[in-house]
N, C-alpha and C positions, 0 to 999 in steps of 0.2 A: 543485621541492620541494613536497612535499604538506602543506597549509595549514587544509586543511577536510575534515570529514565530513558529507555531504548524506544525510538517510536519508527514504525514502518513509514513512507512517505506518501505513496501513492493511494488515495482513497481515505488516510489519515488522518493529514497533515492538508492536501489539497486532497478533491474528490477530483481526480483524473480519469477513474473509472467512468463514470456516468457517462461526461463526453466521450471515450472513447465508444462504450456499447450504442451509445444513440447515431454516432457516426455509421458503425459499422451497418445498424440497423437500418438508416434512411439507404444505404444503398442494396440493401436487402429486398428494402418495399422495391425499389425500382425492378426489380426483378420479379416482383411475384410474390415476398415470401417474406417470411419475419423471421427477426434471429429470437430465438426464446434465451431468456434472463440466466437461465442454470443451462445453457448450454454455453455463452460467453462463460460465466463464471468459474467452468474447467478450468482455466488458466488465471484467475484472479488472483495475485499474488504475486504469481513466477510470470514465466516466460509460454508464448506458443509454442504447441507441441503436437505430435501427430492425434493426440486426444482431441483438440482442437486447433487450427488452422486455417482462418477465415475463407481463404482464398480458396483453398482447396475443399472444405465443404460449401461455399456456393454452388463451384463447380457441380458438386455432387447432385447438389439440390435440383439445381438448373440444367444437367446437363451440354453445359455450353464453356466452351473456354475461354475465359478471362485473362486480361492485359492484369498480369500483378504489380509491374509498375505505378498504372493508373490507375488502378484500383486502392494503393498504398497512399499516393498523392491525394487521393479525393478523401481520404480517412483523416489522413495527417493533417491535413486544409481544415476539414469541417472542425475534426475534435480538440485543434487549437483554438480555433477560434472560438469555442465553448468557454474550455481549459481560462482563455484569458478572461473571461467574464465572472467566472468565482474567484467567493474568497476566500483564505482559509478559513477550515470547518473549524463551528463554534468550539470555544473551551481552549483552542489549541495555545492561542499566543497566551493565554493566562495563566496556561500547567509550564508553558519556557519561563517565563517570567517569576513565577509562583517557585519553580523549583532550580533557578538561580538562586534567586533569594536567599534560599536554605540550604545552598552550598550543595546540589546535588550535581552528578557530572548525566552530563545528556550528549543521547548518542542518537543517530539517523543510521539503521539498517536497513538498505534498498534492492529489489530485484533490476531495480532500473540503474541508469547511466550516473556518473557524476555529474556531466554537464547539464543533466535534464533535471537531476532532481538538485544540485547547488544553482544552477541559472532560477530555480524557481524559490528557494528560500531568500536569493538574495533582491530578487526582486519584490519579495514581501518581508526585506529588513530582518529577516529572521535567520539568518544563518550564522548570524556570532555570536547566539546563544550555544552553538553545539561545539563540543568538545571535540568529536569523534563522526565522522559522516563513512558508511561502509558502504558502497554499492557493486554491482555487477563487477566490474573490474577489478575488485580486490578480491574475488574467490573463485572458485574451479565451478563451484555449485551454490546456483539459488535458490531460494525458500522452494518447495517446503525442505530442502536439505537446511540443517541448522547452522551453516557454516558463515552467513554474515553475522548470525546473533553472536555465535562467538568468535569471527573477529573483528566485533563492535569492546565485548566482555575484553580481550585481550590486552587492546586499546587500552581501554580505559582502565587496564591491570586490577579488575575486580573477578569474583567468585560469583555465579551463576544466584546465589542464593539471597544479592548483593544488590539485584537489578530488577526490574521490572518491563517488560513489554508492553506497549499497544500497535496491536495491530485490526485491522480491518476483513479479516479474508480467513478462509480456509485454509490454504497454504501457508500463510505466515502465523497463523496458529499452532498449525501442525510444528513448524519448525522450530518454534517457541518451546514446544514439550520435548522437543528431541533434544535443545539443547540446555534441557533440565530449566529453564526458566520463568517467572510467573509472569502469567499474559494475561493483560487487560482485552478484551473483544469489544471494538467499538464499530459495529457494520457502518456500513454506508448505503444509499438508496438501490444499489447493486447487491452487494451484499447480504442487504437484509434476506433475498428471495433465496440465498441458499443453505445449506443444513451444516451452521457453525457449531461446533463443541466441541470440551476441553479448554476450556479458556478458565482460568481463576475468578473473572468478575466479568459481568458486562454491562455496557451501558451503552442509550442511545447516543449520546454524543460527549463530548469531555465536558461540556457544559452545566451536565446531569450533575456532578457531582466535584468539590473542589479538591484540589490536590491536597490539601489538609485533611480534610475529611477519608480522602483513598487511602493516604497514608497511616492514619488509626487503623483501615481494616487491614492493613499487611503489617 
């Protein structure tokens, strides 16, 4: 019997993604060159990593050496100021709401920070729907390691069989199956361009289809 809704945050819940690639990208063109879509999306999910690491592939590209400082400052600058002008992606506050209602426990499993991803549900009044908020700080290893899903599952003292996932990304798909749990795949504008599978359902956005209705097909 399904008892919880675990959802990822970033790309979600809010699309953080977007702005962040479109940032990284206008300072790409200043240079010469364009960041392609499934090259950011290496890291969608999780954290930077020597697979990708902005900084250090411009350099590549460009051969020139970059201030990572201001190069971080000019990203963080633009892709807030994106970040502040969405809202949350459709469907989201009606599946919190919808599955209040019906007594389910909901959890936020994040690659990112508490203060980045609680600073932002509470500025969109959504954060005292969740039971359970797991991010970066609470494990050794983020997505696609399984280890926030299950200490979200832990949390909320339920069985993997008990919950359901949505997440947006490759990585937090992937981590979803490692930790035996069924995943909704809901891409985002980033997302969509790379090669998701293994997810139990997908849909274009939460709006597609109502938490009633999900809940018959699990």
């Amino acid at each position: 019997m399904l008892k919880a809704l675990i959802f990822d945050f970033d790309g979600l819940i809010l699309d953080t993604e977007t702005p962040e690639y479109n940032a990284l990208n206008e300072i790409y063109t200043e240079y010469g060159h364009s960041l392609p879509i499934t090259t950011y999306g290496r890291v969608v999910g999780s954290q930077y990593n020597p697979e990708y690491e902005p900084v250090t592939h411009l350099q590549e590209l460009t051969g020139k050496t970059l201030d990572a400082d201001s190069f971080w400052k000019q990203v963080n600058r633009r892709r807030l100021e994106m970040i502040e002008q969405n809202p949350v992606l459709p469907g989201v506050e009606d599946y919190l709401r919808e599955g209040k209602a019906l007594g389910l426990k909901l959890a936020v499993a994040s690659s990112s920070t508490h203060a980045w991803v609680e600073g932002h549900l509470t500025r969109f009044g959504l954060f005292h729907y969740f039971d359970v908020v797991r991010c970066k700080e609470d494990v050794r290893n983020v997505k696609p390691d399984p280890e926030l899903f299950l200490s979200a599952l832990n949390a909320l003292q339920l069985q993997p069989d008990e919950a359901v996932i949505f997440e947006d990304s490759t990585h937090g798909i992937l981590a979803a199956r490692r930790a035996g749990i069924r995943v909704v795949a809901v891409p985002n504008y980033v997302t969509r361009h790379l090669n998701i599978e293994g997810e139990s359902l997908r849909l274009e956005s939460l709006a597609e289809l109502s938490l009633n209705d999900l809940l018959k097909i699990f």
